[in-house]
C-alpha positions in Angstrom: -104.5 -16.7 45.9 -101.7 -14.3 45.1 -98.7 -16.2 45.7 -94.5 -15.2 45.9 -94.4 -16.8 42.4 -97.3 -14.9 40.6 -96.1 -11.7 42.2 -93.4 -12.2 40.9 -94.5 -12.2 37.1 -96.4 -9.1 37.9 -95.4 -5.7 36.8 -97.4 -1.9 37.0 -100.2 -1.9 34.6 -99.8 1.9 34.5 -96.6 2.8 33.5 -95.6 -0.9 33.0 -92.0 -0.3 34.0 -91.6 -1.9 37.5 -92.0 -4.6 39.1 -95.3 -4.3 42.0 -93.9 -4.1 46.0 -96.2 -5.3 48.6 -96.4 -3.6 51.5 -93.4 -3.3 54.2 -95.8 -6.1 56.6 -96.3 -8.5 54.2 -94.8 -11.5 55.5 -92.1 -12.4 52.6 -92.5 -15.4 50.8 -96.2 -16.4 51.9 -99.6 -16.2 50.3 -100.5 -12.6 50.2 -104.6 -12.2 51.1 -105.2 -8.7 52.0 -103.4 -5.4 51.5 -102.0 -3.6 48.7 -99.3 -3.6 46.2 -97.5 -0.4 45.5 -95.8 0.9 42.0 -91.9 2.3 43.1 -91.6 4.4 39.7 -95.3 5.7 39.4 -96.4 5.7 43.0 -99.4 3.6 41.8 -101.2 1.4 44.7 -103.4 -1.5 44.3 -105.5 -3.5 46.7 -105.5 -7.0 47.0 -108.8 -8.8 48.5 -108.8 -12.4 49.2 -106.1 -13.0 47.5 -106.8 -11.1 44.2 -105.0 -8.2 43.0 -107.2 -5.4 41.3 -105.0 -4.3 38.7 -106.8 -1.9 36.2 -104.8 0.7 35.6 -105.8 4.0 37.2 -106.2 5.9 34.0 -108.5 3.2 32.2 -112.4 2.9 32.5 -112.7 6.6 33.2 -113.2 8.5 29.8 -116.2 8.1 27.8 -114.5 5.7 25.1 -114.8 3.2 28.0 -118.7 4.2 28.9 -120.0 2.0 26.1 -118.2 -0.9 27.9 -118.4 -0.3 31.5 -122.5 -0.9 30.5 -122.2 -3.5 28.2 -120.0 -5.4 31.5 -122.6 -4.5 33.8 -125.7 -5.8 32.1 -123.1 -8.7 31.4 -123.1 -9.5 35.0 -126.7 -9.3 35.1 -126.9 -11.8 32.5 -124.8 -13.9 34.6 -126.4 -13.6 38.1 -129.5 -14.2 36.1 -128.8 -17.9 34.7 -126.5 -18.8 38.5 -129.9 -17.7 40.1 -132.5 -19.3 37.7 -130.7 -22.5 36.7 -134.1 -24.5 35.8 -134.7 -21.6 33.2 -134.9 -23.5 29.4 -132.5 -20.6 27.9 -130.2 -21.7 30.6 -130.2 -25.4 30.1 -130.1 -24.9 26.4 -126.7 -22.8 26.7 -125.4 -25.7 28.6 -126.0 -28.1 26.1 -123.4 -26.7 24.1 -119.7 -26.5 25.7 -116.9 -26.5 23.7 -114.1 -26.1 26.1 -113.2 -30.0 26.3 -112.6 -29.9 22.4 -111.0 -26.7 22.6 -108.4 -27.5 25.2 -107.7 -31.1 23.0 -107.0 -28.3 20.1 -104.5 -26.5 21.8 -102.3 -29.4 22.2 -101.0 -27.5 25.8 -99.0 -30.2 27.5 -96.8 -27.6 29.7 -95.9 -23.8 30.0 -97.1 -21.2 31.6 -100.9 -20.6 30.2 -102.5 -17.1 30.5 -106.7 -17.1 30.1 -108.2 -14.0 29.6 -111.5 -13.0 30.3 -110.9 -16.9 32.2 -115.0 -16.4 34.1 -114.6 -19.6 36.3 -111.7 -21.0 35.0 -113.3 -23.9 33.9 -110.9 -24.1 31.1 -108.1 -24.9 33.6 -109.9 -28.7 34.7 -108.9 -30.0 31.1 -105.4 -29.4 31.9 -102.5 -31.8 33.5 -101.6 -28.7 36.5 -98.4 -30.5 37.8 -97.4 -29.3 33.6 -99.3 -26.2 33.0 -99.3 -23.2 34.8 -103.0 -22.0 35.0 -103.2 -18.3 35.3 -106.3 -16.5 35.1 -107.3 -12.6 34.2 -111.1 -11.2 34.4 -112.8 -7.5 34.9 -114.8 -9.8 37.1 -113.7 -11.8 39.7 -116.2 -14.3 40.6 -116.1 -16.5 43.7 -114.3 -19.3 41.8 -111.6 -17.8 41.1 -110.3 -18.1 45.1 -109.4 -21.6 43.5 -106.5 -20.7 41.2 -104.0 -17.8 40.3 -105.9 -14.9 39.0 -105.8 -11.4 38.4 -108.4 -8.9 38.0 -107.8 -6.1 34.8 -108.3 -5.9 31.8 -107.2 -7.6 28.4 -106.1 -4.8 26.9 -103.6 -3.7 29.5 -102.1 -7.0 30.9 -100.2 -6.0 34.2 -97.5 -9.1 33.6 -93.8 -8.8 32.1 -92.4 -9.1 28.8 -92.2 -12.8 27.6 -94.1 -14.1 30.6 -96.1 -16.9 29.0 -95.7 -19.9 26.7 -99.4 -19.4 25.9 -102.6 -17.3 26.1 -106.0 -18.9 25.8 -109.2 -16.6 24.7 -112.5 -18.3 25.0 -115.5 -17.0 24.3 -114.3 -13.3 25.4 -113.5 -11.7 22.0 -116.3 -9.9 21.3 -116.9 -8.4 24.7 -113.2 -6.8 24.5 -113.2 -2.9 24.0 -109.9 -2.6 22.3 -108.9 -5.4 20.5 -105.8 -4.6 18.8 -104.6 -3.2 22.2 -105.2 -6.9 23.3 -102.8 -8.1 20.3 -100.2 -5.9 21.0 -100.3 -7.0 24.6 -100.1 -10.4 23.8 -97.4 -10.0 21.4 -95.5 -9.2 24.6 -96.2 -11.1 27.6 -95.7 -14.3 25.0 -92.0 -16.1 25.0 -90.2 -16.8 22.0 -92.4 -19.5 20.4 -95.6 -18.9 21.9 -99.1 -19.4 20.9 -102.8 -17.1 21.3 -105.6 -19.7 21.1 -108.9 -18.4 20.1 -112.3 -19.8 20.5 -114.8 -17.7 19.5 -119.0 -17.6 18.0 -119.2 -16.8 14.7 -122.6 -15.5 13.6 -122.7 -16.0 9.9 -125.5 -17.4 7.1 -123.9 -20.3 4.7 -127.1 -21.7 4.2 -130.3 -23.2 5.8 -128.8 -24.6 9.0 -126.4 -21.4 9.5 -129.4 -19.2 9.0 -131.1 -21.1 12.3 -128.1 -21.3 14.2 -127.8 -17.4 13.4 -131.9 -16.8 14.4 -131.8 -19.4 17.4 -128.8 -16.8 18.8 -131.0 -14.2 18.5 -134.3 -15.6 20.2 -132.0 -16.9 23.1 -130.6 -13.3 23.7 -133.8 -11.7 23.3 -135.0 -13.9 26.1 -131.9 -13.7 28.2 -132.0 -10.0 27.9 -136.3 -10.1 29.0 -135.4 -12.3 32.0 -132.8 -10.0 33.5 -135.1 -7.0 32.8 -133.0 -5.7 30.5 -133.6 -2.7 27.6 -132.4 -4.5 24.6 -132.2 -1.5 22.4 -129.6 0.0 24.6 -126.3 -1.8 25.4 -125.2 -4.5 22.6 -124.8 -8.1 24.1 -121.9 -8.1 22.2 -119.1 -5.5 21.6 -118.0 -7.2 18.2 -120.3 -9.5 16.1 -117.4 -11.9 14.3 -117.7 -13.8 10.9 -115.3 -16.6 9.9 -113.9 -14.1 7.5 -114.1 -11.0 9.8 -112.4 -12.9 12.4 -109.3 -13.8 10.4 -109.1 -11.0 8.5 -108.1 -9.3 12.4 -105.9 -11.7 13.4 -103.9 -12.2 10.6 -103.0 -8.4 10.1 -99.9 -9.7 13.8 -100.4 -13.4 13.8 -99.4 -16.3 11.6 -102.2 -18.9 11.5 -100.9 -22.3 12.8 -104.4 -24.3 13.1 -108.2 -23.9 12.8 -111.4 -25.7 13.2 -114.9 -25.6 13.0 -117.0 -27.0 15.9 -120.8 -27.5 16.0 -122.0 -28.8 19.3 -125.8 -28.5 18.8 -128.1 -27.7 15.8 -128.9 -24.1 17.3 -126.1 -22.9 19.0 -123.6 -20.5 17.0 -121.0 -22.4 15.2 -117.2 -21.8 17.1 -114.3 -21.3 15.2 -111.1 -22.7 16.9 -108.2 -20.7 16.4 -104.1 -20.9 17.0 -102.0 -18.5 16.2 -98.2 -17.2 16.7 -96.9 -14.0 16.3 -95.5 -13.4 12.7 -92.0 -12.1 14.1 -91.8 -15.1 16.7 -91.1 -18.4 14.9 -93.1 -21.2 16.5 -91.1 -24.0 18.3 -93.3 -26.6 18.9 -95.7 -28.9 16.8 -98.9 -27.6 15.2 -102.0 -28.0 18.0 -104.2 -30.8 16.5 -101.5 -31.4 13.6 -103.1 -29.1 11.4 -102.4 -26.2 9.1 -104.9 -24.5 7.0 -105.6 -20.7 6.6 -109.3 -21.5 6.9 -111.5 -23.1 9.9 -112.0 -26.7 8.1 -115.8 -27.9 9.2 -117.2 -30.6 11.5 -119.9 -32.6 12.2 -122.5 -31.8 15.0 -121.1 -33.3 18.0 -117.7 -34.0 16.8 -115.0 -32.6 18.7 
């Protein structure tokens, strides 16, 4: 539900200048479920439904550096439908054997502030949080029928339609690699985060150390190959992922803008993809707050199967 205090944070994601006006009959101060919200510098106008505001700017998914990722999102949503509407599958029930977010949210050591989640899905991340503390805020090309349960917006990562300095910390979870411009997604983080804020990372890394990482890395493979037969998909045309990340790969990017303030390694199940556990800071904002899980290292340390 769009509400007077989320509107409030928003601002146009087009010539992100101005604060977003809703129309002249919106009731002021009450939930805002249908209508639009109009840009007074640009003349931009966005549509709210249900309470969510579509806020992709008006010049993004249009040229034909966005084509490879308007069809990698739609067979993405297939992929999606496809386990919601075949639960009983075995490549579904396998995926949900593995589920970091408990551990991850423990990791990021968020006990208040105003949290941003991007590419949130659900929002399942939010349930591991103490709400009456943490703002939950949620941002998705997709909005799925969950998200009528919390604030979110619909747009994109790499043009986040909120103000300067707007959150205390962003949360990425298994979205990475399915981001089209990811060093547009730093630079937008870099700003909507105050003065002390953190970017928390979870993300697959698909990477041979040896015998088990070599079946972790071939079980991945089988279970895409099937989830991409079951949804009738062409595997040889759209890649599942937009970015295939390694440990060293993956810090490598971040650490070009961030300062590394913890890592870990977590291994739920013998053939999921190992997760690397990230938190990071802008190197020109100086954290203020303990490290999440009391930990510094500039690489991921490794755990146990099962240990959190």
């Amino acid at each position: 539900m769009l509400t007077p205090e989320i509107l409030s944070m928003l601002w146009c994601p087009t010539c992100q200048k101005k604060e977003l006006d809703t129309a002249p009959e919106t009731v002021a101060g009450q939930p805002f479920e249908e209508g639009e919200l109009r840009c007074t510098r640009c003349k931009a106008v966005y549509p709210v439904r249900f309470g969510v505001p579509h806020l992709i700017p008006h010049d993004a998914l249009t040229g034909n550096d966005w084509k490879l990722w308007r069809d990698h999102l739609a067979k993405f949503e297939a992929r999606r439908k496809e386990r919601i509407d075949h639960p009983d599958r075995p490549v579904t029930r396998l995926a949900k054997k593995s589920q970091p977010q408990p551990a991850f949210a423990r990791f990021t050591a968020i006990q208040e502030g105003t949290l941003l989640d991007v590419g949130c899905g659900p929002g399942k991340l939010r349930s591991h949080f103490d709400l009456e503390r943490v703002q939950y805020v949620g941002l998705d090309p997709i909005a799925l029928p969950e998200v009528a349960d919390f604030p979110f917006v619909q747009s994109l990562a790499e043009s986040i339609p909120f103000k300067d300095a707007t959150f205390t910390d962003v949360t990425v979870l298994a979205a990475l690699d399915h981001f089209r411009d990811k060093e547009g997604f730093l630079a937008e983080v870099r700003r909507v985060l105050k003065p002390g804020g953190r970017l928390h990372i979870l993300q697959s890394v698909h990477e041979v150390r040896g015998p088990i990482s070599a079946v972790k890395v071939m079980a991945h493979k089988v279970k895409d190959g099937l989830e991409e037969r079951s949804a009738g998909e062409d595997a040889g045309d759209v890649p599942k992922h937009l970015t295939e990340f390694t440990s060293r790969s993956l810090l490598d990017w971040l650490q070009g803008s961030f300062d590394l303030v913890a890592s870990e390694r977590y291994s739920a199940t013998w053939y999921s993809p190992v997760k690397v556990f990230l938190s990071s800071t802008p190197k020109d904002l100086k954290p203020t707050r303990p490290s999440p899980s009391g930990g510094e290292s500039a690489e991921p340390r490794a755990v146990k199967y099962g240990e959190s």
